[in-house]
DRENTI-269102 format. One line per field, with one value per residue: residue number from 1; residue in one letter; x, y negated, z negated of N, C-alpha, C, O in turn. Coordinates in nm, 2 decimals. Each point is the difference from the previous one (the first is absolute). Example, Ala and Ser with C-alpha at 12.3 -4.5 7.8 and 13.67 -1.06 7.14 Angstrom:
2
pos = (1,2)
code = (A,S)
npx = (1.32,-0.14)
npy = (0.57,-0.11)
npz = (-0.78,0.14)
capx = (-0.09,0.09)
capy = (-0.12,-0.11)
capz = (0.00,0.00)
cpx = (0.09,-0.08)
cpy = (-0.12,-0.11)
cpz = (0.00,-0.08)
opx = (0.10,0.05)
opy = (0.00,-0.11)
opz = (-0.07,-0.01)
//
This chain:
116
pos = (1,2,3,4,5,6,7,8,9,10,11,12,13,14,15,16,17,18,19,20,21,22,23,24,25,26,27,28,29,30,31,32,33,34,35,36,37,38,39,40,41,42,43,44,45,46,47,48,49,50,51,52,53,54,55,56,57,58,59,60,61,62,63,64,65,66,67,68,69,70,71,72,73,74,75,76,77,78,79,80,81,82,83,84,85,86,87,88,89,90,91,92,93,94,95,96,97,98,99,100,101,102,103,104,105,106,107,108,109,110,111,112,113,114,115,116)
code = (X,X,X,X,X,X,X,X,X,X,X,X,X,X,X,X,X,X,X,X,X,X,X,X,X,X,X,X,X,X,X,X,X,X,X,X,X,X,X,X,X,X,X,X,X,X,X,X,X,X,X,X,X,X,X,X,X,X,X,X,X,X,X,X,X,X,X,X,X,X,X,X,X,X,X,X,X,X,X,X,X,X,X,X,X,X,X,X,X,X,X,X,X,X,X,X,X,X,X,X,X,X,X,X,X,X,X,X,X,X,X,X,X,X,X,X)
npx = (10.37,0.06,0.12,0.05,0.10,0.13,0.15,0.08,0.06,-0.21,0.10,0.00,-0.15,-0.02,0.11,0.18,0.23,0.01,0.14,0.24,0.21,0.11,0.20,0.18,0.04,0.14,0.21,0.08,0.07,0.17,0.19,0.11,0.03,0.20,0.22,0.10,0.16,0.29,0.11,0.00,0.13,0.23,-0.03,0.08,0.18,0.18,-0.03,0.06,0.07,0.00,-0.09,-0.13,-0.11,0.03,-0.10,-0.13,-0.05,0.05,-0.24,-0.15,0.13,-0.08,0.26,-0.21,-0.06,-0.19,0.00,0.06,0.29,0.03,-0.01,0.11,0.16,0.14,-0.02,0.06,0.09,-0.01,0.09,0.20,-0.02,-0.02,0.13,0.24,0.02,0.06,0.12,0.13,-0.02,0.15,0.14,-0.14,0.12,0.10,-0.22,-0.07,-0.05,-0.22,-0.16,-0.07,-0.07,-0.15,-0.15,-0.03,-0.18,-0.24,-0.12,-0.05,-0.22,-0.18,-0.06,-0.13,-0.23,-0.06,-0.08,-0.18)
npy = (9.00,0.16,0.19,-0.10,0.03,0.16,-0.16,-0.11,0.16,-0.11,-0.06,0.07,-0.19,0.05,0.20,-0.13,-0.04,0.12,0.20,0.02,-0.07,0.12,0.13,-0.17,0.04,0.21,0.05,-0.07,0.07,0.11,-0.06,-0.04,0.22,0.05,-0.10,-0.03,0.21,-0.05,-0.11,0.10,0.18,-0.06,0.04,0.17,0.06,-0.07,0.08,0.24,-0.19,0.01,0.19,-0.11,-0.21,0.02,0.04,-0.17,-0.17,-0.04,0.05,-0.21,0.02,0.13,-0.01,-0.04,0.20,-0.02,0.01,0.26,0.01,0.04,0.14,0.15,0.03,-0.07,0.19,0.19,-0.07,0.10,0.24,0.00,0.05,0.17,0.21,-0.03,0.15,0.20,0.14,-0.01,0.22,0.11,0.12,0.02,0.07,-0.10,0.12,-0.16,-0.18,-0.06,-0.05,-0.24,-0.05,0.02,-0.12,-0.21,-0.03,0.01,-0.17,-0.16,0.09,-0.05,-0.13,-0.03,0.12,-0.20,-0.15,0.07)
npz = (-9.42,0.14,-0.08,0.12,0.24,0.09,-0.01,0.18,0.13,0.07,-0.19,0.22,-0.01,-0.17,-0.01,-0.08,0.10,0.17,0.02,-0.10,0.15,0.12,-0.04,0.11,0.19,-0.02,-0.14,0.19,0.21,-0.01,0.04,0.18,0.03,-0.09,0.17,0.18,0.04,-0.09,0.14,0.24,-0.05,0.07,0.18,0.07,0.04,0.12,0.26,0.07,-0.03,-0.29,0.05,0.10,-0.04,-0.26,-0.17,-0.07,-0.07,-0.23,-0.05,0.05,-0.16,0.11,-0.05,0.09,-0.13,-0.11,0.27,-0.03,0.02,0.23,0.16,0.00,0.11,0.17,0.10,-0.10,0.21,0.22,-0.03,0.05,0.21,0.16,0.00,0.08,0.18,0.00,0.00,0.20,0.06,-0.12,0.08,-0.16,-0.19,0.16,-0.07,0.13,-0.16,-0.14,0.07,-0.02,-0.22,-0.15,0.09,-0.03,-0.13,0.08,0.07,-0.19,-0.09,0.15,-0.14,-0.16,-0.06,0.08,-0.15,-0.05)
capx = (-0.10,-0.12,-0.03,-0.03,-0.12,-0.12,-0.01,-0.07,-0.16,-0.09,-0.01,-0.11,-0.02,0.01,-0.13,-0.04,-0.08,-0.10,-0.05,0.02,-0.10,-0.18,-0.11,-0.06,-0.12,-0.09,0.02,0.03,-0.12,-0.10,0.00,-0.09,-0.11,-0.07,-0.05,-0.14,-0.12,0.01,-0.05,-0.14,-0.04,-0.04,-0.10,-0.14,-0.02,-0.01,-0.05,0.18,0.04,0.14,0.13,-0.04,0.07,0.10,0.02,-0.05,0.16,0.12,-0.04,0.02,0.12,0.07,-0.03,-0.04,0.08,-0.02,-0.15,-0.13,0.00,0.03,-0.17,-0.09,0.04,-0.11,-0.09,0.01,0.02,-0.13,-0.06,0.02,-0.03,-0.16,-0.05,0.01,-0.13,-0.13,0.06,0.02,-0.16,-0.07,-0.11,0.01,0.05,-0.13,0.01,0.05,0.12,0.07,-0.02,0.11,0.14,-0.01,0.02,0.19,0.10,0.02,0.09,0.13,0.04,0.05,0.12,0.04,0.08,0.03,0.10,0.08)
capy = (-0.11,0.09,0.03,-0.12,-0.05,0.07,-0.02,-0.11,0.07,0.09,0.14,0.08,0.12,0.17,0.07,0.09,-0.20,0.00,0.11,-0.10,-0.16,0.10,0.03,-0.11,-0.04,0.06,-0.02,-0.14,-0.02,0.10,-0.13,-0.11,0.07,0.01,-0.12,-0.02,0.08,-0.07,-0.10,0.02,0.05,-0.14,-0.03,0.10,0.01,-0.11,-0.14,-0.07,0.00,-0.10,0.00,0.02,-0.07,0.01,0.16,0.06,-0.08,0.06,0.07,0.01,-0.02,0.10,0.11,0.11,0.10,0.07,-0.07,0.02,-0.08,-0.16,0.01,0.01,-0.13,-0.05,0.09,-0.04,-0.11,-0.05,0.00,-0.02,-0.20,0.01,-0.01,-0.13,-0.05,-0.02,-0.05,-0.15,-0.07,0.04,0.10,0.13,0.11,0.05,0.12,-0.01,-0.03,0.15,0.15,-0.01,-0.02,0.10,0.02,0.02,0.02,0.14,-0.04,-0.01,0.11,0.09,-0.05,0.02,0.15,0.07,-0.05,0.01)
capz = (0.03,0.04,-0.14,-0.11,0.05,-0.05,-0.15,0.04,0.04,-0.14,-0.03,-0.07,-0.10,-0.05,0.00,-0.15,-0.08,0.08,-0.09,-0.11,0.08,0.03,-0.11,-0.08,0.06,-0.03,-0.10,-0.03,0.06,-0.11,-0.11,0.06,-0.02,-0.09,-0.06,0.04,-0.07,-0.12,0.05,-0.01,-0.10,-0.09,0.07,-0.01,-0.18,-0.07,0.00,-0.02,0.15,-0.04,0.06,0.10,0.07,0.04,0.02,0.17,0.03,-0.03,0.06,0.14,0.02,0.00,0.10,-0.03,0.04,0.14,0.01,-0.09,-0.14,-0.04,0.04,-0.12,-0.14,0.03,-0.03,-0.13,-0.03,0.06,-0.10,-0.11,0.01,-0.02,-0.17,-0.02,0.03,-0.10,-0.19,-0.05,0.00,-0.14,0.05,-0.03,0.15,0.09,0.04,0.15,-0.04,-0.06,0.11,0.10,-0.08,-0.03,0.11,-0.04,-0.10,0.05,0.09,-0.03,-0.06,0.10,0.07,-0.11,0.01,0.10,0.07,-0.12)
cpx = (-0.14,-0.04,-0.02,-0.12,-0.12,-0.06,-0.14,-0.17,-0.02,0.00,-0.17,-0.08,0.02,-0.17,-0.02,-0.09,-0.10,-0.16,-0.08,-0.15,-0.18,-0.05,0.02,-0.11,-0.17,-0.06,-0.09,-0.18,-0.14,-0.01,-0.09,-0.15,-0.05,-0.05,-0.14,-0.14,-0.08,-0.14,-0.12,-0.05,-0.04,-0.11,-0.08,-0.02,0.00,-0.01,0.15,0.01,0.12,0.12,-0.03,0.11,0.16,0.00,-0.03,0.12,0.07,0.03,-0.01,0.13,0.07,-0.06,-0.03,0.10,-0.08,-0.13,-0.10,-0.02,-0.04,-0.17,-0.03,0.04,-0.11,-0.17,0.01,0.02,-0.17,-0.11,0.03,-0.04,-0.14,-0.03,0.04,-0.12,-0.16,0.07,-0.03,-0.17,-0.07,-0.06,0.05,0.06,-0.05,0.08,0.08,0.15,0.10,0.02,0.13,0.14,0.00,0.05,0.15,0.07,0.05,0.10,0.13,0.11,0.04,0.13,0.12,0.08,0.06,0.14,0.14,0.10)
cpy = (0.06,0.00,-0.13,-0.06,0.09,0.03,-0.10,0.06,0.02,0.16,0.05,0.09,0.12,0.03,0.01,-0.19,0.01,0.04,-0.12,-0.09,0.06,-0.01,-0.09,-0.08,0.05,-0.01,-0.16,0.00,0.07,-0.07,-0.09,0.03,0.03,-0.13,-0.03,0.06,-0.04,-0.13,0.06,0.03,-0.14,-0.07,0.05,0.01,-0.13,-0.14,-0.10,-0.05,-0.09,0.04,0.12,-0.05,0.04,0.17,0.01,-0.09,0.14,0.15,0.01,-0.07,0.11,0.12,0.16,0.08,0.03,-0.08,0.02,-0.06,-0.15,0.00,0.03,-0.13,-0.10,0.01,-0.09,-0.14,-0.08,0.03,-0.07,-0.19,0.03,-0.01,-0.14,-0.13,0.02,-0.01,-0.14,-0.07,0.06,0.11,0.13,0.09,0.07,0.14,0.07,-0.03,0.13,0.10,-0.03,0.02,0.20,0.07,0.00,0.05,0.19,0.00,-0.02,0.14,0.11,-0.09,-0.01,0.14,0.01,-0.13,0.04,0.13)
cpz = (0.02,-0.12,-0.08,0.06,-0.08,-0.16,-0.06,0.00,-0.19,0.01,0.01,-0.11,-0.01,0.03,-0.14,-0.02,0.10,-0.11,-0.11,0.00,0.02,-0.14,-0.11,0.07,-0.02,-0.13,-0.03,0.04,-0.10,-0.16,0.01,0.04,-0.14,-0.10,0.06,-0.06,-0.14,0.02,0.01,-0.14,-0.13,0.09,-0.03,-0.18,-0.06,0.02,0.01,0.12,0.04,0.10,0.12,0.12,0.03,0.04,0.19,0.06,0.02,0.11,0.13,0.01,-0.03,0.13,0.01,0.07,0.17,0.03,-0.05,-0.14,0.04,0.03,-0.19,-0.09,0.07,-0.07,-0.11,-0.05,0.01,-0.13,-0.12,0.04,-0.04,-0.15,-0.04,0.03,-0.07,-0.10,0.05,0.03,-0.09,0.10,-0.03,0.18,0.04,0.05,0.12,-0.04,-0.05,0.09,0.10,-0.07,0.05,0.14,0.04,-0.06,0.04,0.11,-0.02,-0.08,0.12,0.08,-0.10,0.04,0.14,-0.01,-0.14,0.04)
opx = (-0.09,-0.08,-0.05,-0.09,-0.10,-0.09,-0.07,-0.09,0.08,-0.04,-0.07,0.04,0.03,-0.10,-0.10,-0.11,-0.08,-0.10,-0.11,-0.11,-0.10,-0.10,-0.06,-0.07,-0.10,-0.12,-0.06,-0.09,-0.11,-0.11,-0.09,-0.08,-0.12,-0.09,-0.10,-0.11,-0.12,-0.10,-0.07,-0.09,-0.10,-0.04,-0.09,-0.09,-0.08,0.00,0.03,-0.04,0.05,0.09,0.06,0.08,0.05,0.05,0.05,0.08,0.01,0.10,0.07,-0.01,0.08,-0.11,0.08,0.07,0.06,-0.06,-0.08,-0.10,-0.03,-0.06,-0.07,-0.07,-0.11,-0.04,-0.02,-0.03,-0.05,-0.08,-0.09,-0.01,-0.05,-0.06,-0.10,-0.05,-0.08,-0.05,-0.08,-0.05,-0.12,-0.12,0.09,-0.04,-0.07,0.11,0.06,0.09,0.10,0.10,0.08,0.09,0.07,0.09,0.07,0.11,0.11,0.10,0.08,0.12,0.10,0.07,0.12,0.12,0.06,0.09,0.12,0.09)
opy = (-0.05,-0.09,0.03,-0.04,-0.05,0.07,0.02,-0.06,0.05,0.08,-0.01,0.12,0.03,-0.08,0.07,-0.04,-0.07,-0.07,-0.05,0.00,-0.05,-0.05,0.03,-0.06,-0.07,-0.03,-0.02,-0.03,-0.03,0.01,-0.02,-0.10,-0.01,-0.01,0.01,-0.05,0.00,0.01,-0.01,-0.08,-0.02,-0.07,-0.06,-0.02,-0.02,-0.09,-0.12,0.08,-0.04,-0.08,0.11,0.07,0.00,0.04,0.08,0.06,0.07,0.03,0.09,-0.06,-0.02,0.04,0.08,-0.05,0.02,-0.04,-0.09,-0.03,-0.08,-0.07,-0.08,-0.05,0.00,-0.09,-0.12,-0.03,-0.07,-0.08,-0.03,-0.08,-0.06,-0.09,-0.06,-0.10,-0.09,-0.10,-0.06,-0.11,-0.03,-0.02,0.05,-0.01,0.09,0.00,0.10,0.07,0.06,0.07,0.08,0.03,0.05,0.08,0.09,0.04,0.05,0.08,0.05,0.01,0.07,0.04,0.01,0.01,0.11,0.03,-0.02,0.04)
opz = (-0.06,-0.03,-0.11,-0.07,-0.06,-0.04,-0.10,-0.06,-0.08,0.09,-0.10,-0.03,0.11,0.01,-0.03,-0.04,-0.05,-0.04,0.00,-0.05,-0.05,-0.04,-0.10,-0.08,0.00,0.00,-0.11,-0.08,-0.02,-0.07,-0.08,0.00,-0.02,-0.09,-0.06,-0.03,-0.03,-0.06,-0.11,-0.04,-0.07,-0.09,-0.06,-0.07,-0.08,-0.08,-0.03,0.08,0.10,0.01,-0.02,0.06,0.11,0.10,0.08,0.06,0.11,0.05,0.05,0.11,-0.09,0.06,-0.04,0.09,0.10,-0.10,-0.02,-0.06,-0.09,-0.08,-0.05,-0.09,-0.05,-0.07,0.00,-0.11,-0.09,-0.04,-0.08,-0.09,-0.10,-0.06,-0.06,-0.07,-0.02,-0.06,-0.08,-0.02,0.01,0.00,0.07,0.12,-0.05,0.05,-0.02,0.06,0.03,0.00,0.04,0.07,0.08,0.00,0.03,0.03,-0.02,0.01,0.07,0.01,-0.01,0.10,0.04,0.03,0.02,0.08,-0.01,-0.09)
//
């Protein structure tokens, strides 16, 4: 009876599905950044801002691997409403904009090598 009782507890992960789980998260969260990046670039080149909405959706619904990831998607989300916002008032992008994407984007590459 002891032995069967004990049958009943969820088996715990392994350290290998722990492992797994990290770096489909990781994997997943880094996808979801380059959609976004995808997004600034049709803004800035082409005045796209058709699916914005869902890419930043899809995006802050997912869970970053670590706080610097979830502070920079942020980051990038706040940028990517601003460019939504002058595209949607006809105003050429404004330089401060650029300097701030650029500004992440260095940001997101040292976290990039260091979280990879």
């Amino acid at each position: 009876y002891k032995i069967v009782r004990n049958f009943k507890r969820p088996i715990p992960p392994s350290p290998t599905q722990i492992a797994r789980a990290r770096h489909q998260t990781f994997l997943s969260f880094v996808s979801g950044m380059n959609v976004l990046q995808e997004q600034v670039s049709r803004i800035v080149h082409d005045n796209d801002v058709s699916q914005v909405e869902v890419a930043s959706q899809h995006v802050a619904d997912q869970a970053a691997p670590d706080a610097r990831a979830a502070e920079l998607r942020d980051r990038l989300l706040v940028i990517l409403s601003k460019l939504v916002e002058a595209s949607s008032k006809g105003q050429p992008m404004d330089q401060s904009l650029t300097e701030e994407f650029e500004t992440w984007h260095e940001d997101y590459i040292e976290w990039f090598k260091g979280a990879h």
